[in-house]
Structures are given as C-alpha cells and as structure tokens.
N, C-alpha and C positions, 0 to 999 in steps of 0.2 A: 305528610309534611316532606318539603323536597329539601330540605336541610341534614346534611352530614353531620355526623357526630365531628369530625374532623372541622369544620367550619364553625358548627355550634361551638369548638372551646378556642378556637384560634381567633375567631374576629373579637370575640367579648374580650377576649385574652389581652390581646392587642390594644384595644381601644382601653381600657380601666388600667395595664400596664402605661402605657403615654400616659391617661390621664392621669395616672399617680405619680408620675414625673413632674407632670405638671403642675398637679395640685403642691407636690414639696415648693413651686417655685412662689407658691401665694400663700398657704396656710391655711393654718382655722376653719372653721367651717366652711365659708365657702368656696377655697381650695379645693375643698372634699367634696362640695356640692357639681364643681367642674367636671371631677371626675365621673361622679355618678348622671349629668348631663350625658355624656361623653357614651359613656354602657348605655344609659338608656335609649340612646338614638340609634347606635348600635344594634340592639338588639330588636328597637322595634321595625328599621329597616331591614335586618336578617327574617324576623321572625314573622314578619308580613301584620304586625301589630296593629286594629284599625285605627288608632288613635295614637300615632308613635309620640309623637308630642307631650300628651299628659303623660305618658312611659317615661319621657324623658325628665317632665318636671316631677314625678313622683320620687324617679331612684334622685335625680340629685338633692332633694331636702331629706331621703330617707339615709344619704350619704352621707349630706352635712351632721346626721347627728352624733358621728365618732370623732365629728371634729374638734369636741370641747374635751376631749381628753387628750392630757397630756402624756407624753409618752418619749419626751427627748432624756430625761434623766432614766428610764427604764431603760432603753438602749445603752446608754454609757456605765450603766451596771454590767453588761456583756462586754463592754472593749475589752479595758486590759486586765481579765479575770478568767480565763477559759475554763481552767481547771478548779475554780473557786465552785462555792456552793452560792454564789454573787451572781456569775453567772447562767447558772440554771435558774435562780428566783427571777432575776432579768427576762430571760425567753420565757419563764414560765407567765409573767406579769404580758407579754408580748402576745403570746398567745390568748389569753383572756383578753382583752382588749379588742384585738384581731377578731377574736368569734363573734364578739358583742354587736362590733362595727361593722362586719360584712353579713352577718347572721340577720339582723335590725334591717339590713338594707334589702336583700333579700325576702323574705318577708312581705318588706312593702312591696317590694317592686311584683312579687307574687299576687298579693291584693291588688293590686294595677292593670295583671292579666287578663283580665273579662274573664278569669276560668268562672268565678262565681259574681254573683251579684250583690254588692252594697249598697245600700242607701246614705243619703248622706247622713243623718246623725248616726250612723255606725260607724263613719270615716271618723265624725267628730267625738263621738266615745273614745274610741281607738287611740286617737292622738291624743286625747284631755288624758285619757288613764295612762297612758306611757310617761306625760310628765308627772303626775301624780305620782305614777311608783319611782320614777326617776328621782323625784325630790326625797321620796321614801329613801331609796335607796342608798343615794349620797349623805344621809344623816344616819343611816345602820352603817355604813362600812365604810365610808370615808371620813368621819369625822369624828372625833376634833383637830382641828387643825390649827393648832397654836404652837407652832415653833419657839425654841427647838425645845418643850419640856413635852407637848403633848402633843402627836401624831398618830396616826389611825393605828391601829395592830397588824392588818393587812394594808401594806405598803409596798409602793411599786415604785417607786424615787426614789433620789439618797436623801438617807437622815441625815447624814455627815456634813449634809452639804451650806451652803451657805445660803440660799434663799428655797429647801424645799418645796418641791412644788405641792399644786393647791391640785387633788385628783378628784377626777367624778366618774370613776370606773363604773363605782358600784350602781349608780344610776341608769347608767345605759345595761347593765347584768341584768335588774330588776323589769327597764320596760322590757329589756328582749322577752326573758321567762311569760313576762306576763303577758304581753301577742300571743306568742308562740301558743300557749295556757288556751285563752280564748281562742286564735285559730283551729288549733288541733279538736278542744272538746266543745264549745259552745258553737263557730262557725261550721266546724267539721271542712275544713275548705283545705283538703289536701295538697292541690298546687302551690296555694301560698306556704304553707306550715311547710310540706317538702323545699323550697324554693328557700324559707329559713334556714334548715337542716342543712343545705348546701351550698347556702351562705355561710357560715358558721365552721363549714370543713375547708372553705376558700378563706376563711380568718389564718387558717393555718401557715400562708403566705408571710402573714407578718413575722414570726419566728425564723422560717426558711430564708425568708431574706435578710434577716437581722444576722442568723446565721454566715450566711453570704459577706458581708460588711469586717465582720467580725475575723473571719477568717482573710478576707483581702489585707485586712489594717495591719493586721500583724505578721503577715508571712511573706507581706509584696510580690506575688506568685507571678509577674509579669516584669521583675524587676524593678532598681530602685531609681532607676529616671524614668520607666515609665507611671510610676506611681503616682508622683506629682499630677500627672494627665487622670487621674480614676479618679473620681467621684465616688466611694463606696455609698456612701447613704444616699446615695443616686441609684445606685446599684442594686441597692434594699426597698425603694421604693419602687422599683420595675418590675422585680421579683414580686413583692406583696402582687399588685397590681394584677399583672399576668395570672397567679394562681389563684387569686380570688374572680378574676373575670373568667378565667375557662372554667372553674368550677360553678358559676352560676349560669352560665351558658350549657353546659350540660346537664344539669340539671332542668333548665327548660325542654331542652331537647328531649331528657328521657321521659319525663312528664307528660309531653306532650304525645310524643312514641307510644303509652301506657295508655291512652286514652282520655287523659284528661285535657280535653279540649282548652285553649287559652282564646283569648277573643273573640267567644261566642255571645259574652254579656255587656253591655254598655255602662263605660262608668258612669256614675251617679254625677249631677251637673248642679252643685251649686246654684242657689239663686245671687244672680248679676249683681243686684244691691249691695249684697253682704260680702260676696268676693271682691267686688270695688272698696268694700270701705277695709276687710282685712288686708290687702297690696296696699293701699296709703299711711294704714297705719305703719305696716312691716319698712313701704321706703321711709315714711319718717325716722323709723329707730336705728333704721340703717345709716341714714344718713348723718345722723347725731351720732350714731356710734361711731361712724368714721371721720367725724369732727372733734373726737375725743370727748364724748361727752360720758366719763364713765360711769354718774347713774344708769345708765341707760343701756351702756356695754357690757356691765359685772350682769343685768339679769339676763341678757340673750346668753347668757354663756353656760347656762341651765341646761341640761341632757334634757333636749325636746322641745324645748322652748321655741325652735324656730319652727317645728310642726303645725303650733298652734294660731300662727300665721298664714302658713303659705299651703300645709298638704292639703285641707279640704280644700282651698281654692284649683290644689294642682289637680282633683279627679277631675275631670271633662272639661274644666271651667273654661270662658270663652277668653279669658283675659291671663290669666296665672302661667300657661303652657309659653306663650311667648314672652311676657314681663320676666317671668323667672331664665327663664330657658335662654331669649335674645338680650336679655335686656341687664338685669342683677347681676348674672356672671359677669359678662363683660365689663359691669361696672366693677364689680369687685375685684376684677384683674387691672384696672386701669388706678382705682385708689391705691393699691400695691405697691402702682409703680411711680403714682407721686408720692408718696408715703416713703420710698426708699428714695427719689430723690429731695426730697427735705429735710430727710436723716443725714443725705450726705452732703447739704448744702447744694446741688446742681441744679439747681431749678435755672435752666437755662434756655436758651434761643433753639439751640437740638431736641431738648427735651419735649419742646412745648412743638415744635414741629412734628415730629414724630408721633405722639400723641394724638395732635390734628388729624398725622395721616391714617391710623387707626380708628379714629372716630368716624372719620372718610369714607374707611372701605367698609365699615357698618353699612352707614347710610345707603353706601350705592349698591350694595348688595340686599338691604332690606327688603325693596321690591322684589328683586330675583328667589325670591325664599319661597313665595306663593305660588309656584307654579306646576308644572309637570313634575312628579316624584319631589314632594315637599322634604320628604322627612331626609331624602338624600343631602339638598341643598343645607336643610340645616346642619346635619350632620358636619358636611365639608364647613361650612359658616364658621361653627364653635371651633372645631379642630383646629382650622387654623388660625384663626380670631387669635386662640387661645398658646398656640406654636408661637404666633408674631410675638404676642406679649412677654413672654418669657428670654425672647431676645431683645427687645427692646429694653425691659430689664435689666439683663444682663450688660445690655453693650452700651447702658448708661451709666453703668457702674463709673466712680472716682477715677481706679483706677486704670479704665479704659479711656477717658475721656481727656484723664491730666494724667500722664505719666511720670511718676517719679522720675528723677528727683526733683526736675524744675517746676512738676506743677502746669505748666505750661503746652497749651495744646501745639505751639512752632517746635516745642521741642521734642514731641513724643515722636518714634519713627513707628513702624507698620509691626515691627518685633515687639515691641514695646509696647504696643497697644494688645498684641495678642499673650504675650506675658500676663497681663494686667487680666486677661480673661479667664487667663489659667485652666481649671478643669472643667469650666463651666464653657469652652470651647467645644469637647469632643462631646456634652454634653446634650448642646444645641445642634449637633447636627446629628447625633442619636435621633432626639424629635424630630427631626425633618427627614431621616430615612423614616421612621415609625410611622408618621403621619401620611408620608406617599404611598406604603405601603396599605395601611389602611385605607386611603382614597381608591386604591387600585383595587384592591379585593373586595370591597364593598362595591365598587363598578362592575365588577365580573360575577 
C-alpha cells in the first residue's frame, strides 16, 4: 500500500472535519449522513477502494445513524459548570454517544471493505438486528420518559429544564455491542470489528471538542471583540470531526499494513427489484417527513430505522450508491434551506434563484461524474454541492437580506449585511479554505 500513515489520518481528517461542519449547518440524520458521504469518498479515492461509491453510500447511512440522538442539552451541561460534577456527567454523556456514533460507523464502513465477504441476507440480518436491539435498547435505558415526574435514571439532558429531551442513546449502545458481538465471534472479520474499535477511540473527539467550546465560552482567549467572530460549537464540531476521521483513517491503514487485505471481495448486489422498491419506499417517507407529515417522521427517527431502507440497497446496488450519494443528500440540504427560509418568512425572488442555480450545477455536472476517475469527480460534486449550500443558507438569512432596523433591502449597506452574518462569516470561508485544501491533496 503506497499510502502514508501521515495521509491516511490527514485527508480522512479533513474531509469528516468539513463534513462535521457541515452536517451542524443541516442536522439530523442526514446532516450526518453528509458527512459520512464525504469520508466515504475520501477514503475510497485514497484507499484505491474498487467500489468507492457503495464506500461512500455505506458510511453515510452508517453515519446517519448517531443522528437521532440528541445531544444539544448534554453540551450545555458543560458550559457554565467547569468545576461542577455537571460538567463531567456532561462530557461523560458526550463521550458515550461519540463512541456509539463513530464506533457504528466504523464498523459499517469495515463491512464495506471487501476485507471479507457478505452475502446479502447477512447485510439484511445485520441491519434488522441492530434495529431490533436498538429498540431493545431505548426501552432498557432510556425510558420512561414522561416529564417532569418520570425520566430515565441514566440521563444525559437537563431534568431542570423545560422541555427535556426525548434520548435514544441507549439504542445505538446496544446495536453497536451487538455488531461488534457478531463481527468479532460469529463473523470473526477482524477488519471490520478492528475498524469499530477505532471508530469508537475517534468518538473520543466529541468530548475533545466539547472540551474546546467550553473552554473558548468562557475565558474568550482571543479577546472580547474577537469573540463575537468564533463560532465555538463550530469549533467543537471540526474538532469531533477531524479526530474521528484521522482515527478511522488510520486504523484502515494499519489494518491494511497488518495484512489484512481490504477490497479483495466484492460486495454482495442486491437483487434490482427489491432495491427499487426499498428507494421508493425510503423517497416516499422522506418526502412526507419533510412535508411535516409526523406519523411518518416520529418512526424514522428510531436508531437504525433508516438502515432498513437504504444500507442493503447501498452494498453493490446498481441504484442506491448514486440516489443516496448524488441525489438524497442534496436533496436534504436543499429542504434545509427552504425550511429555514419559511421559518423566516423569505421565500423570495433571491431565494428561489439561487436555489435554481444550485439545482443547475447538479444537472450540468451530472454527466461530468461518469467519466475518467469517477469517484474523484464525485468527491469534488458533494464537497462543494454541499460548501455552496451552507452559504446560501447562511446568506439568506433575515438578517442578511433585510437589515435592521428598516427591514428594507435600499436600506441595508455592505456593513450591515455582513453584521447580519455575524460568526457565520469566518465561518464560511473556513469551509472554503477546508474544501480547496481537500480538492488539492486529494489531486496530489
């Protein structure tokens, strides 16, 4: 293998850092699912992957599935408690979750390797048992959850608070245990169950950079007009990122150093029929869910529930690797951003242009994707697909578009419009270094 260990942790590094920027800028699962695109193409363009594509639709649904936990009130148990025993339950809570989430992903994306061979009803075992103990799981230790008299005993939110939240840690704990279980003694499939293991030591990111957040908020260690410009939980999501990517990047690398061959077996290929009708199903609920339709959104939101859609289709499948990969993300970064402009009322002539032109560079770039080093073009596709939208986003914010006080676009000047962007300015061009850098060393 002609890959550095210095390369193996820096590009994964890089690439799952961005995307954890990015994913903060969408959410939920498939925020998460972005990022884990993002590593996946990554790593199957570094790693010389023959299939980078199902690599990359595998890790992002094995990605999305830390997405259904919540973990914004665990963080604000560390802000302003340093010294408390608040704040160590906090990072302690941070850190479970982290292992659960990068360890799960991990994992899959080990399974995904060609080190061994699956068949498909082992893919489809694999994913039915994970939600199975997942649902296990969220009824041992997160439940009941009936505010404010009954809440779990093991609790990672505030009691105190006024709408605590609804957790399914303990679901994603159980499916991890229970892979890992079968990989290590039933499959015996050391790459992926190692690839866990060090998924799992990359969880430890989430802490680290909570850590990071925690310490900027309160000690403003750049001073206190440059504060206003930081982003700390920007800061915390780059951090995660970064140490969960170079640690699963090296971990392939040593693996693969060790002798255990990666992409010497072919993933198992769905039959056509059945992978067509689970993508119609999965756009339907998708699409209902983003229509508010919340029968339909409260079950996706189940640790594993979107596995049982989309991962069998993402092994080999001839359809699942591009619908997920070109197609779902995108969309789910585009409902985002009409969804925050109908929050804010701006559904307007800009908005809907701009949108246009993103739908645009899909298209015209669709064809360009099939050609000479595919899994590059995709790569470059997503990355920036996924940069643009995060400023478009952002720079259709209220605030940017009508500046106080008049409301009034004659009235806003060029100050005032960047006022209005606030921290989400040095933000956006963080990503655009990140992202050129990435394109450049994945070129080199």
């Amino acid at each position: 293998m002609d890959v550095s260990p210095t390369a193996a942790a820096l590009l994964p590094a890089l690439a799952l850092s961005l995307g954890w920027g990015i994913r903060g800028q969408f959410g939920g699962q498939h925020g998460a699912a972005i990022a884990g695109a993002l590593l996946g193409l990554t790593m199957g363009k570094l790693f010389g992957h023959p299939q980078p594509l199902a690599l990359a639709c595998v890790a992002a649904v094995a990605t999305s599935y830390g997405g259904t936990m919540t973990y914004g009130q665990t963080i604000c148990l560390t802000h302003d408690a340093r010294d408390s025993a608040e704040y160590g339950w906090g990072l302690f809570g941070l850190t479970l979750k982290g292992v659960v989430w990068i360890g799960t992903a991990g994992a899959w994306i080990g399974i995904a390797s060609g080190h061994q061979a699956y068949r498909v009803g082992e893919i489809a075992v694999l994913a039915g048992g994970q939600l199975m103990l997942g649902l296990v799981g969220v009824g041992v230790l997160n439940r009941p959850h009936e505010p404010p008299d009954r809440l779990p005993r093991i609790y990672f939110s505030r009691r105190d608070g006024e709408q605590p939240r609804v957790e399914w840690w303990g679901g994603l704990l159980f499916g991890y245990l229970g892979l890992m279980l079968t990989l290590g003694l039933v499959k015996q499939d050391l790459f992926a169950f190692g690839m866990g293991v060090f998924g799992a030591a990359g969880g430890l990111g989430f802490p680290f950079g909570q850590g990071l957040q925690a310490w900027g908020r309160s000690i403003a260690p750049f001073g206190r007009r440059a504060q206003v410009w930081i982003d700390w939980w920007k800061v915390m999501e780059l951090a995660f990122g970064a140490v969960a990517g170079a640690a699963l990047g090296l971990g392939w690398w040593l693996f693969a150093s060790m002798g255990l061959t990666p992409g010497r077996e072919s993933l198992p290929t769905p039959w056509l029929p059945l992978e067509a009708v689970l993508l119609k199903l999965y756009a339907a609920l998708f699409v209902a869910a983003a229509c508010g339709v919340r029968p339909v959104a409260v079950p996706l939101m189940a640790p594993f529930a979107l596995g049982i859609f989309l991962m069998l289709p993402a092994f080999g499948g001839a359809l699942a690797p591009v619908v997920v990969v070109g197609g779902l993300l995108c969309a789910a970064a585009s409902v985002s951003i009409v969804k925050s402009l109908v929050q804010d009322g701006l559904i307007s002539v800009a908005g809907a242009v701009v949108l246009a032109s993103l739908g645009g560079f899909g298209g015209i770039t669709w064809g360009w994707l099939y050609g000479d080093d595919h899994v590059g073009k995709w790569l470059l596709f997503i990355l920036w697909f996924q940069v643009a939208a995060t400023v478009v986003k952002k720079g259709l914010r209220k605030e940017v578009l009508y500046p106080a006080p008049s409301h009034r676009v004659r009235h806003g000047t060029f100050g005032t419009r960047l006022r209005g962007l606030g921290n989400a300015l040095p933000v956006e061009i963080v990503f655009i270094i990140m992202a050129a850098a990435l394109t450049w060393l994945v070129a080199t």
